[in-house]
ChimeraX commands (.cxc) that place a marker at each C-alpha (Angstrom):
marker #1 position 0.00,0.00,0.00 radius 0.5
marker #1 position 2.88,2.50,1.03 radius 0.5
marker #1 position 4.28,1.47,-2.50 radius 0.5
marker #1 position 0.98,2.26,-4.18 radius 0.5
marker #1 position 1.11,5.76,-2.56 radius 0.5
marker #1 position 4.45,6.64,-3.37 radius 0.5
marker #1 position 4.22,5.92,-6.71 radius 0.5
marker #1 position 0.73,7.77,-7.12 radius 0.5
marker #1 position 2.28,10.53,-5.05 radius 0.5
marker #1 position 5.33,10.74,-7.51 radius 0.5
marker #1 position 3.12,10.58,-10.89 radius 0.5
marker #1 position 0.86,13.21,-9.62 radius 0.5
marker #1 position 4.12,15.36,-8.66 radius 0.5
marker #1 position 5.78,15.02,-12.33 radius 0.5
marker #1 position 3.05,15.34,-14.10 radius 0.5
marker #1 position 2.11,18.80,-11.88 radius 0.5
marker #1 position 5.79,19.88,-12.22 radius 0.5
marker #1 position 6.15,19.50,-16.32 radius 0.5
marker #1 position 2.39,21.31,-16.51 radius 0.5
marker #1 position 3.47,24.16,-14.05 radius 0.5
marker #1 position 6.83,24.45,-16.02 radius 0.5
marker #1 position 4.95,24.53,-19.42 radius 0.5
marker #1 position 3.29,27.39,-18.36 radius 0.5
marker #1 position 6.42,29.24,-16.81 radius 0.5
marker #1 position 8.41,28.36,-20.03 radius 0.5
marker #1 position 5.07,30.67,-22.19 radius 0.5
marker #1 position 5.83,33.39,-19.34 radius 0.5
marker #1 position 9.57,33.94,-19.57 radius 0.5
marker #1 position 12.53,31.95,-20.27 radius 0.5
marker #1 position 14.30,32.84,-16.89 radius 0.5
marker #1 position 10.89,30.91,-14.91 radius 0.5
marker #1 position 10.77,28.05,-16.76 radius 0.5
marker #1 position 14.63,27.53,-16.01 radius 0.5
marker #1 position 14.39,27.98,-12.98 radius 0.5
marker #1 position 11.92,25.89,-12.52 radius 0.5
marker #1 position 13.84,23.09,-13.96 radius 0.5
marker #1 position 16.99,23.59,-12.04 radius 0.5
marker #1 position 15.79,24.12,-8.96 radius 0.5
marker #1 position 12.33,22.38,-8.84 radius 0.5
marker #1 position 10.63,23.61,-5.45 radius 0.5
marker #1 position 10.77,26.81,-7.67 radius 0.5
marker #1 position 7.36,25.63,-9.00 radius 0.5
marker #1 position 5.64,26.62,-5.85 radius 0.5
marker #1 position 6.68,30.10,-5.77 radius 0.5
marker #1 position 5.57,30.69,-9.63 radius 0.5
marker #1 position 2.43,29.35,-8.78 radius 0.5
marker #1 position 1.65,30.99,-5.82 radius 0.5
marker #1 position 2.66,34.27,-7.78 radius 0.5
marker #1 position 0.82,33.32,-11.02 radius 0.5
marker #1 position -2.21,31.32,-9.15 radius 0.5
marker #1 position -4.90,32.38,-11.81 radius 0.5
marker #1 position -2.82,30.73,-14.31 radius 0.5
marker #1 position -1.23,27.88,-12.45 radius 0.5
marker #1 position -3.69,27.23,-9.85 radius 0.5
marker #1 position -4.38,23.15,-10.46 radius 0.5
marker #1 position -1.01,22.38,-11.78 radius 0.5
marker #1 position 0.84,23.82,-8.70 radius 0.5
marker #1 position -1.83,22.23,-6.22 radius 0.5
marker #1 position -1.20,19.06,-8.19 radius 0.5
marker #1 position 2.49,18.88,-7.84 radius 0.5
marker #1 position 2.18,20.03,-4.15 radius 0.5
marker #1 position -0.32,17.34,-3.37 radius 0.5
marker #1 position 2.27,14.56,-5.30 radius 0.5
marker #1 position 4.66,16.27,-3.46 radius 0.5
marker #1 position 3.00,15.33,0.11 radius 0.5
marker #1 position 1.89,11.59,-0.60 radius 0.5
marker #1 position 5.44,11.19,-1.75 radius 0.5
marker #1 position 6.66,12.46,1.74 radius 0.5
marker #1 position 3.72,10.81,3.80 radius 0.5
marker #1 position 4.76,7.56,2.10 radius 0.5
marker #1 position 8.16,7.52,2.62 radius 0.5
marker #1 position 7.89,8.47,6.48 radius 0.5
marker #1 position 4.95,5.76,6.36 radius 0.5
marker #1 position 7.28,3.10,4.86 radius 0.5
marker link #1:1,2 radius 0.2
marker link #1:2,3 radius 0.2
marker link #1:3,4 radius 0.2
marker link #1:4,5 radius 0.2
marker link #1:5,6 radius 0.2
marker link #1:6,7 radius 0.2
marker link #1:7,8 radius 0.2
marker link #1:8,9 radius 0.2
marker link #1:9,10 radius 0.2
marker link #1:10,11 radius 0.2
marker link #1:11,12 radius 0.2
marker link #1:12,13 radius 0.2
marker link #1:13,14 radius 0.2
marker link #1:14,15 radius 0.2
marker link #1:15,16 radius 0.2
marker link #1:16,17 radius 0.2
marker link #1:17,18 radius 0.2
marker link #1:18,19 radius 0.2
marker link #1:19,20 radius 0.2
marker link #1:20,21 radius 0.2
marker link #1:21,22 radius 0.2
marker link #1:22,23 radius 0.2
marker link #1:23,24 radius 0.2
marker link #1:24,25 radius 0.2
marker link #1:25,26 radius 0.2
marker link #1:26,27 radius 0.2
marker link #1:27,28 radius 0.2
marker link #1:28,29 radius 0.2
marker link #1:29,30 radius 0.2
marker link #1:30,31 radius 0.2
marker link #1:31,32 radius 0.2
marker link #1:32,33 radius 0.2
marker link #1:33,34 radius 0.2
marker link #1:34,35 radius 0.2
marker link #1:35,36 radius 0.2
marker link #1:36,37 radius 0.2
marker link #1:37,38 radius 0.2
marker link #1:38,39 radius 0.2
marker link #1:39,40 radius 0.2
marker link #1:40,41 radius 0.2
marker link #1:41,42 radius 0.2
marker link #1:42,43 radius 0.2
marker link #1:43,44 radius 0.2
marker link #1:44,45 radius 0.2
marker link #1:45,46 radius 0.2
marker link #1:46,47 radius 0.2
marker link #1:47,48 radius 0.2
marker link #1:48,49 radius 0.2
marker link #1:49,50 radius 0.2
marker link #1:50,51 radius 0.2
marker link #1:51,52 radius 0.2
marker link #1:52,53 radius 0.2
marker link #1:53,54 radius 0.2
marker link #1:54,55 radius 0.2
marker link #1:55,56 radius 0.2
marker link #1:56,57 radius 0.2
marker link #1:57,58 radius 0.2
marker link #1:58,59 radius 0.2
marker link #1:59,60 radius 0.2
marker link #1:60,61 radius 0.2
marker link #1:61,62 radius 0.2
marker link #1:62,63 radius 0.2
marker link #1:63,64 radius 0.2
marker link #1:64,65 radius 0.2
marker link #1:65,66 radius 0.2
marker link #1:66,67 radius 0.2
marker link #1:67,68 radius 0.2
marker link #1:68,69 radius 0.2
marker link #1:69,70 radius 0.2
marker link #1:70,71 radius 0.2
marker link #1:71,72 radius 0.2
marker link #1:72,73 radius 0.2
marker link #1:73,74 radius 0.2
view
């Protein structure tokens, strides 16, 4: 089950991370490498462009969480 979660957890992070970095990529070049350097990056350019990138940055966040709740789980 902890398996299950983490890899649920993961999926739902990646695929939130690529969508929230799509977006940053159409806003500027300096966001979208940011955010894949430095990946907890995605948070802040969603938080700062929520109309845009409210449900990809709650995606990756909640990903983000099950990943962590799994591994201190397991």
């Amino acid at each position: 089950m902890v398996m299950v979660l983490a890899i649920v957890g993961g999926i739902m992070a990646l695929v939130g991370w690529v969508w929230v970095m799509i977006i940053a990529f159409s806003e500027s070049v300096p966001w979208g490498v940011g955010i894949f350097c430095i990946s907890p990056v995605a948070i802040v350019f969603g938080v700062l462009h929520w109309d845009d990138a409210k449900v990809p940055t709650i995606l990756y966040s909640a990903g983000l969480i099950l990943s962590i709740i799994a591994r201190v789980i397991g």
